[in-house]
C-alpha positions in Angstrom: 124.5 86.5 65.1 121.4 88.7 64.2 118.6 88.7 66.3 116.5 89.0 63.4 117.8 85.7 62.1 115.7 84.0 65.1 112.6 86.2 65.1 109.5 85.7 63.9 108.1 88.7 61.6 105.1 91.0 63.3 103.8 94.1 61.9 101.4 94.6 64.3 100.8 92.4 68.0 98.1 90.7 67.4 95.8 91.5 70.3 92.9 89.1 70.0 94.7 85.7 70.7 93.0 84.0 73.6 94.6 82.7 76.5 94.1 79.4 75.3 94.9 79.9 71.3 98.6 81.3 73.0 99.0 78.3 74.8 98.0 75.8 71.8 100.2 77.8 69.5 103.5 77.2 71.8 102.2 73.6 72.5 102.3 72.8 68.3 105.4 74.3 68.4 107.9 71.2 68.4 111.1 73.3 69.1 110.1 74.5 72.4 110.0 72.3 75.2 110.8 73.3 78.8 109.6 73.2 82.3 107.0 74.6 84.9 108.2 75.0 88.3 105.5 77.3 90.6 105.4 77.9 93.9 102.1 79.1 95.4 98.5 79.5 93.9 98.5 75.8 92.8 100.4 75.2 89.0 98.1 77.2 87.2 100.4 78.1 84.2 101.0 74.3 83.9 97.1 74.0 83.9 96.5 76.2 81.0 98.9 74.3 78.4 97.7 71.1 79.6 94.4 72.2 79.2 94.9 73.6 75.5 96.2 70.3 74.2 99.2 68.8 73.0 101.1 69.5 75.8 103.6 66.4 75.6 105.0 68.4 72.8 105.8 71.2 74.9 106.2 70.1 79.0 109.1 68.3 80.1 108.1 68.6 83.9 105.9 70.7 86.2 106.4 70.9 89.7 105.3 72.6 92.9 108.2 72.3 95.8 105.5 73.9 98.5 107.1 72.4 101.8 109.9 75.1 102.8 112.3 72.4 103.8 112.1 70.9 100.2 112.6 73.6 98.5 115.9 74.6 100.3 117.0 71.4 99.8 116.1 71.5 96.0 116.8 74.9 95.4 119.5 75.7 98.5 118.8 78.8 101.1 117.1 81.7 100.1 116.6 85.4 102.8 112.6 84.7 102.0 111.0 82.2 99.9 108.7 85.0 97.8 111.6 86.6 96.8 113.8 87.5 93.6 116.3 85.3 94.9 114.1 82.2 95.4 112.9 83.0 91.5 116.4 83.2 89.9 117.6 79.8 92.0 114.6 78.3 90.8 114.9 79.1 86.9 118.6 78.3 87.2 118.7 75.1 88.6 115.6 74.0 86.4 117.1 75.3 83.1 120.2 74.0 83.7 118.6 70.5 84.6 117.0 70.3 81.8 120.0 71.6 79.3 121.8 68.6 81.0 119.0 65.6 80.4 117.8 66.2 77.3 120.6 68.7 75.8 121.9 66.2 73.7 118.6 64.2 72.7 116.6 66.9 72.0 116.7 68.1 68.1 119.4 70.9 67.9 116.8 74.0 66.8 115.2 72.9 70.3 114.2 76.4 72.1 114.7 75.0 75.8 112.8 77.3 78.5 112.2 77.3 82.4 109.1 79.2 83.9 109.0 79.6 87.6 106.9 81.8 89.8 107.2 81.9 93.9 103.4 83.9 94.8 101.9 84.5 98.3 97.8 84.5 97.2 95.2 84.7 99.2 94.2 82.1 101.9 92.6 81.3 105.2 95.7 82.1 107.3 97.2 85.0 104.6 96.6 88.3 105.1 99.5 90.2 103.9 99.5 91.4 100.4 99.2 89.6 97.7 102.5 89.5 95.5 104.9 87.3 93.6 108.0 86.5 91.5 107.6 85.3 88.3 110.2 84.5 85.3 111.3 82.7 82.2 114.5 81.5 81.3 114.8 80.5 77.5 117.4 79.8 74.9 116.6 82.3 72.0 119.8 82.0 70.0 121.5 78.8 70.2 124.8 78.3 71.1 124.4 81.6 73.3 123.4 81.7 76.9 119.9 81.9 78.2 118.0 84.6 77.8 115.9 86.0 81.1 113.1 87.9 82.2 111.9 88.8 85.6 109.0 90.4 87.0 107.0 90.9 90.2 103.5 91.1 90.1 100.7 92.0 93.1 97.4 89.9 93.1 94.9 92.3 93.8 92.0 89.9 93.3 90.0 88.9 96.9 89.6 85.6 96.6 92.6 82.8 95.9 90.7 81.2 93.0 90.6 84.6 91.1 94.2 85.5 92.0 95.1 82.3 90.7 93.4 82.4 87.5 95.2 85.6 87.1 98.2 84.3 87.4 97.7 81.7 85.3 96.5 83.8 82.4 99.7 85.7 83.3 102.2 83.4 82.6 100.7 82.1 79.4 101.1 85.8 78.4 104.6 85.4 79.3 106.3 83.2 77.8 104.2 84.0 74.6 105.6 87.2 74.7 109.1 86.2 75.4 108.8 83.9 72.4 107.3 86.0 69.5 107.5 89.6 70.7 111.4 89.7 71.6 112.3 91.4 68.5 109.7 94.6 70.4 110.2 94.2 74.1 107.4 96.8 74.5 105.0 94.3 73.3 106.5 92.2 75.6 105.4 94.2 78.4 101.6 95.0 76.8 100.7 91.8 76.5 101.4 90.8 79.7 97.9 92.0 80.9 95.9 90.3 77.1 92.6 88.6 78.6 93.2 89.8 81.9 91.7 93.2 83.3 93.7 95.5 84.5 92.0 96.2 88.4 93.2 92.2 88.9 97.3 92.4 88.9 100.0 94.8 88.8 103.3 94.4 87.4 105.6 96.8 89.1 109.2 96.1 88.0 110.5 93.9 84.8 113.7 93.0 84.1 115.3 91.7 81.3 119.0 90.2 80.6 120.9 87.6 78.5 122.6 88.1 75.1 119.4 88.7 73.4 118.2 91.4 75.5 121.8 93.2 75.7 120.6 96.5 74.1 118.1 96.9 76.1 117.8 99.6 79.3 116.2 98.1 81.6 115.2 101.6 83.5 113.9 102.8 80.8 111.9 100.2 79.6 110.4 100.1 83.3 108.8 103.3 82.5 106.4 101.5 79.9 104.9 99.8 82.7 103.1 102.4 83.4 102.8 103.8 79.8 100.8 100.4 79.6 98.8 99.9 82.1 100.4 97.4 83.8 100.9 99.6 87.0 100.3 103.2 88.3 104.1 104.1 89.8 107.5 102.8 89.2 110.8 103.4 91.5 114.5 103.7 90.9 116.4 103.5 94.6 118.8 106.0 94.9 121.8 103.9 93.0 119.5 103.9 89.9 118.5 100.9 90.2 114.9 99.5 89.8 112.8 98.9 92.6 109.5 97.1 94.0 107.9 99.9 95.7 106.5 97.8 98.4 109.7 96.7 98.9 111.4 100.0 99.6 108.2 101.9 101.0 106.9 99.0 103.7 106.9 100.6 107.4 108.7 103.5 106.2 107.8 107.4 106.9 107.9 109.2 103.9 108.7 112.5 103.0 107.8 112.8 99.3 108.1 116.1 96.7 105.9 116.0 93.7 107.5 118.2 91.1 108.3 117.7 86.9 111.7 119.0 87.9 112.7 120.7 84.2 114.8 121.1 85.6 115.9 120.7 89.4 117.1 123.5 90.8 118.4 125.2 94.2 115.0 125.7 95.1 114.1 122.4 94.8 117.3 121.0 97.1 116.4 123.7 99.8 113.3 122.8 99.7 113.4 119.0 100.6 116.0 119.6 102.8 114.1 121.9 105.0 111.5 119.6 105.3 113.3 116.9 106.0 115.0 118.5 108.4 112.2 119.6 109.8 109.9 116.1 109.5 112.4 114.4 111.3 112.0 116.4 113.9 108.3 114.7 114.5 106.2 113.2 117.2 105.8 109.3 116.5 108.4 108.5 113.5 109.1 105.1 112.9 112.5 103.5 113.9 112.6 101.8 110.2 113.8 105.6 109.6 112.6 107.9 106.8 112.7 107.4 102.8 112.8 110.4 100.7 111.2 110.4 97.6 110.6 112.4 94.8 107.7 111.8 92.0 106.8 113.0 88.8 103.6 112.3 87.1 103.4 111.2 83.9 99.7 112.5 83.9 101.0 116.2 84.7 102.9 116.5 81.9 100.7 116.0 79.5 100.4 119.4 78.3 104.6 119.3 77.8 105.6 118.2 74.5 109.2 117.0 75.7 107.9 113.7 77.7 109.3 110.7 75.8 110.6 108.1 78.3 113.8 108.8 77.0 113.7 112.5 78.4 112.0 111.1 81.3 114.8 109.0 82.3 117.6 111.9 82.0 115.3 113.5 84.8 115.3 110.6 86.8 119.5 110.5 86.4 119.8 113.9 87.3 117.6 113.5 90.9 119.1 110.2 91.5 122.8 111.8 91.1 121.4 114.3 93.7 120.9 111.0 96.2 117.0 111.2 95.6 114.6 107.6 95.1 112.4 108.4 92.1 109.0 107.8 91.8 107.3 107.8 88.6 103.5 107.8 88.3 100.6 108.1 86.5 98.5 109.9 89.5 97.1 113.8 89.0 96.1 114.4 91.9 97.5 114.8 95.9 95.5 112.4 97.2 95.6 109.6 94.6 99.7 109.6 95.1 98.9 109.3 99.4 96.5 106.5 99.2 99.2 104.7 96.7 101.7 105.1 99.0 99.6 103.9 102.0 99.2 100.6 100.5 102.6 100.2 101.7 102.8 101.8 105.1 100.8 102.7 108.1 103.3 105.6 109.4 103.6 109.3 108.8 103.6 110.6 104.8 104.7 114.3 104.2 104.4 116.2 101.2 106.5 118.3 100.6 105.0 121.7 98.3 105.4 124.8 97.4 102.8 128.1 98.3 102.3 127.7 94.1 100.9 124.4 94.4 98.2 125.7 97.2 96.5 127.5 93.9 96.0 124.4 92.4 95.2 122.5 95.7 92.1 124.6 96.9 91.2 125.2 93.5 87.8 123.6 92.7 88.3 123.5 89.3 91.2 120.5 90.4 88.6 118.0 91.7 86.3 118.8 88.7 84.6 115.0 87.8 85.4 113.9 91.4 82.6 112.6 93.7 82.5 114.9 96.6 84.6 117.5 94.7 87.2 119.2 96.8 86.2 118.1 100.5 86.4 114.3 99.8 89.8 114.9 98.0 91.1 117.1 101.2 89.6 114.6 103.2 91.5 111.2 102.1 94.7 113.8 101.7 94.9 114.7 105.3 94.1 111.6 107.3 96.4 108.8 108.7 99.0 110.8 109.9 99.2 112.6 106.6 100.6 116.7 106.3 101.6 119.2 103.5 104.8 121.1 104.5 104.9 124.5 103.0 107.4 126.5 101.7 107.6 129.9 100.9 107.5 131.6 97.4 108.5 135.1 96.3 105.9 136.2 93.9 106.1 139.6 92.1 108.7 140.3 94.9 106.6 139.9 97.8 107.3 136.7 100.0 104.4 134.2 100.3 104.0 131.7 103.1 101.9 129.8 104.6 100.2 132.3 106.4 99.9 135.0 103.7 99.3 132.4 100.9 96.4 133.4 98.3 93.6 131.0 97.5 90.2 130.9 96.2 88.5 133.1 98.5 85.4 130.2 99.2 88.3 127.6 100.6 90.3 130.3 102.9 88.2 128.7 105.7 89.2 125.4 104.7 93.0 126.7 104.3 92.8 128.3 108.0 91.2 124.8 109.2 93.5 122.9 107.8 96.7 124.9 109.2 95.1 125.3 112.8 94.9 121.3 112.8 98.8 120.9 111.3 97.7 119.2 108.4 99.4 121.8 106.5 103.0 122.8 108.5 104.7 125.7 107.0 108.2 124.7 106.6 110.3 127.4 108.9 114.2 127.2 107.8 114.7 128.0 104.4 117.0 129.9 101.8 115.5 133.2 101.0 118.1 133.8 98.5 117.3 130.8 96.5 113.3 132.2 96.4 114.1 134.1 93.1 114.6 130.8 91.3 111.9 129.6 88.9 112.1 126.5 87.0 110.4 128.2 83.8 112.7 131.0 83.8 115.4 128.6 84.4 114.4 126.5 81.1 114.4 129.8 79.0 118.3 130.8 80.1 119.7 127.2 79.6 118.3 127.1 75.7 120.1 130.2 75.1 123.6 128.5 76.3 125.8 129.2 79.2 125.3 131.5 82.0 124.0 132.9 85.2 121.2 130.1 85.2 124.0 127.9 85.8 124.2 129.1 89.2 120.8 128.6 89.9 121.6 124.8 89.4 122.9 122.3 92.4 126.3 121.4 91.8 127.3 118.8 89.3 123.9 119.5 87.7 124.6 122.2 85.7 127.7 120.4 83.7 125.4 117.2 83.3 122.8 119.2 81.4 125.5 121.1 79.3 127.2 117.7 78.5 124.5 116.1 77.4 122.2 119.1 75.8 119.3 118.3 78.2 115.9 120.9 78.4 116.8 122.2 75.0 120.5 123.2 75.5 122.3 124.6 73.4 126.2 125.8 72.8 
């Protein structure tokens, strides 16, 4: 059946609806009828369609299973009750419920849905962060399956009352979204934050399945969550999948290389590998082990003209087929990617960089628009437990380390500092032969066609991009 059978026609999302017009709209609506089941931060999504009006044409139940022993015994066992386990038996068991009771009284063009959230939110005893599960089940073609979609969101609010309102204002957006935007599941995801400023909530991972979302990649649309605003990094584990950052970064070292990786090359293996090698090898590492990550930022590639998401993505396949987690961000600068990733853990971060990258890192020009210019960014760069590891370059033929490397000559000072205090490590086993290597050079071979470039490549790589005519390829 076509989708577009179901949908309603939009030309353009309406961005002006108010939290409590969305709510109305849905409530009016006699076709859709469904359930509230939340689990922390009081029922505030219940709240704001009983507070719009004509809610008895919309809620079948709301609910709040609070005490952990009732909602095992509702919902069965779960690893951890804020979890993405907890949320899908919750939106299971409710949808299917209420399929069951009213399946056959209910008008046959009903639209049956189940929203659930499981949040941890601020509170006297609560001082962990401030996250949640939240998703909607709902019957958009009939006859067929449910439809899903999941997302976890951090509170970022101070007080509960805030991060509750949030959250309520959230879910509204929700399964408005789900309803009328599922023909654009973009919109989907940019309405999400309507009425509902962006420094109160993230939305770090979405996920959508069900017969009515089968076309669509869920990786790929994950990178619109930071196209939108809704977050500043996504992450794809090392299988590809989609990942809560906080999840995969909490108690971790981490050894991350920033790069746009166009493509990756030799260098860029040797590299990593010689400073993992070598950060391993340091005083005070966790026992949780190390996670090695590498990021590109959307923001630095602004000046490229090949950036759609779609290119994006065969970049993120290509490091993820080289066993890499993927970070993708929005963050310029050095320090804005450490504090992000310090959210998430108190143990030693490395960076891993090239003597190129020390031109643009002591370059004043870098910080320009920043309060306290260069010294406050080197400042929040280098503290917690924080170092650069720095590998070599050849440059015009001439080998440039650590100790040799060129910069501004008003910050060598602050250079010589910083190495005499180990903030910066030069990174001491590495591949001279692989030195000759330059990404750009390597992007002008490979849109000529096959040949020595090939070699510059790590295996496996090479054959991807020819197969699939990434960077401009061509036979």
């Amino acid at each position: 059946m076509s989708k577009q059978h179901y949908s309603t026609p939009h030309t353009l999302r309406n961005e002006q609806v108010s939290t409590r017009q969305k709510a109305l709209e849905i409530n009016l609506d006699e076709r859709k009828y469904g359930t509230f089941v939340e689990i922390g931060a009081g029922q505030e999504v219940a709240r704001q369609f009983f507070s719009a009006g004509a809610a008895a044409g919309t809620i079948a139940k709301t609910m709040s299973a609070y005490d952990m022993q009732i909602s095992d015994v509702i919902y069965g066992k779960a690893g951890a009750y804020v979890s993405r386990e907890r949320l899908e038996q919750m939106l299971t068991r409710e949808y299917d419920l209420l399929v069951e009771r009213l399946g056959e009284s209910r008008p046959a063009n009903t639209q049956f849905f189940s929203y659930a959230a499981t949040v941890t939110a601020k509170s006297f005893k609560q001082k962990n962060e401030c996250h949640g599960w939240i998703g909607i089940k709902l019957n958009l073609i009939p006859n067929f399956p449910p439809d899903e979609i999941v997302l976890h969101v951090r509170m970022l609010d101070e007080d509960n009352q805030s991060q509750s309102e949030a959250l309520g204002i959230l879910g509204v957006n929700l399964l408005y979204g789900a309803f009328h935007y599922r023909d654009e599941p973009k919109w989907i995801i940019d309405s999400l934050t309507d009425n509902i400023d962006s420094t109160r909530l993230e939305i770090d991972l979405i996920h959508f399945s069900g017969p009515y979302f089968a076309s669509i990649n869920n990786r790929l649309i994950n990178l619109h969550l930071v196209r939108s605003w809704c977050c500043r990094a996504v992450m794809f584990d090392n299988t590809g999948n989609s990942i809560v950052p906080a999840s995969a970064l909490r108690k971790k070292d981490v050894l991350v290389m920033r790069g746009s990786f166009k493509p990756p090359t030799n260098v860029h293996m040797d590299m990593n590998n010689a400073a993992l090698e070598q950060f391993s090898k340091m005083e005070g590492l966790s026992d949780r082990g190390i996670i090695n990550v590498v990021e590109i930022s959307m923001s630095r590639l602004g000046t490229d003209a090949d950036t759609s998401d779609e290119e994006l993505l065969a970049r993120v396949d290509l490091l993820i087929q080289l066993g890499f987690n993927v970070l993708i961000s929005d963050y310029f600068r050095f320090f804005r990617l450490r504090s992000w990733m310090r959210r998430y853990t108190d143990n030693h971060i490395a960076v891993a960089l090239s003597t190129f990258d020390l031109n643009q890192l002591f370059n004043d020009d870098y910080y320009e628009g920043l309060e306290g210019g260069i010294l406050a960014a080197i400042g929040k760069l280098f503290s917690d437990d924080t170092h650069a590891m720095v590998y070599p370059a050849k440059i015009n033929g001439e080998l440039i380390t650590l100790e040799n490397a060129q910069v501004p000559v008003k910050n060598i000072h602050l250079l010589k500092y910083l190495t005499l205090n180990k903030s910066l490590i030069p990174i001491e086993h590495y591949k001279e032969e692989n030195l000759h290597i330059l990404p750009n050079e390597v992007m002008e071979e490979l849109a000529k066609g096959r040949g020595d470039w090939e070699q510059s490549i790590p295996k496996g790589i090479a054959e991807e991009i020819i197969n699939k005519k990434l960077f401009g390829f061509k036979e």
